[in-house]
C-alpha positions in Angstrom: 44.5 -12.3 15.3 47.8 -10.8 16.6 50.1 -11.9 14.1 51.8 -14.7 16.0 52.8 -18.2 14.1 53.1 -21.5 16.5 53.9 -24.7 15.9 52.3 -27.5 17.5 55.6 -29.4 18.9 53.6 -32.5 20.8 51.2 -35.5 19.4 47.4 -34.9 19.9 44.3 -35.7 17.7 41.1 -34.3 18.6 38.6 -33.4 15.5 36.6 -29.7 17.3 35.3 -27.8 14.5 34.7 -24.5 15.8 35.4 -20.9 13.7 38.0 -18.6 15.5 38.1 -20.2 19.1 40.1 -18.7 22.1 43.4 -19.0 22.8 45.7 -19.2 25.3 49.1 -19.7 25.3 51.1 -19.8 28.4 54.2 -20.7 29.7 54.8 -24.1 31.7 58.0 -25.1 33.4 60.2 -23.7 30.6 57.6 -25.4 27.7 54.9 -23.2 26.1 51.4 -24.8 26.1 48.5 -23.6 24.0 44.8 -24.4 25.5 42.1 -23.8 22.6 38.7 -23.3 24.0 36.4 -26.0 23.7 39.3 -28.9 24.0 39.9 -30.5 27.1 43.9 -30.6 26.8 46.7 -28.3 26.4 49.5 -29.0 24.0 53.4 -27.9 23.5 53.9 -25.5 21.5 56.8 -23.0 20.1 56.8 -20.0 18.3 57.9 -19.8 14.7 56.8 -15.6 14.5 
């Protein structure tokens, strides 16, 4: 919604259809790491924009 582009840098699968979920991305030990709500685990991320 605010104009920011990440990319998902680490593996994980997990099929959660939901339409416009939160998200939180935060930093962790140097790594970003984006939590979506609704999926039990967080995953590496970097910013492209």
């Amino acid at each position: 919604m605010n104009g920011q582009i990440w990319q998902q840098i680490e593996y994980h699968y997990h099929y959660h259809y939901a339409y416009m979920p939160k998200v939180l991305v935060y930093s962790s030990g140097g790594v970003f790491k984006m939590k979506v709500d609704g999926v039990d685990k967080a995953v590496g991320v970097q910013r492209l924009k």
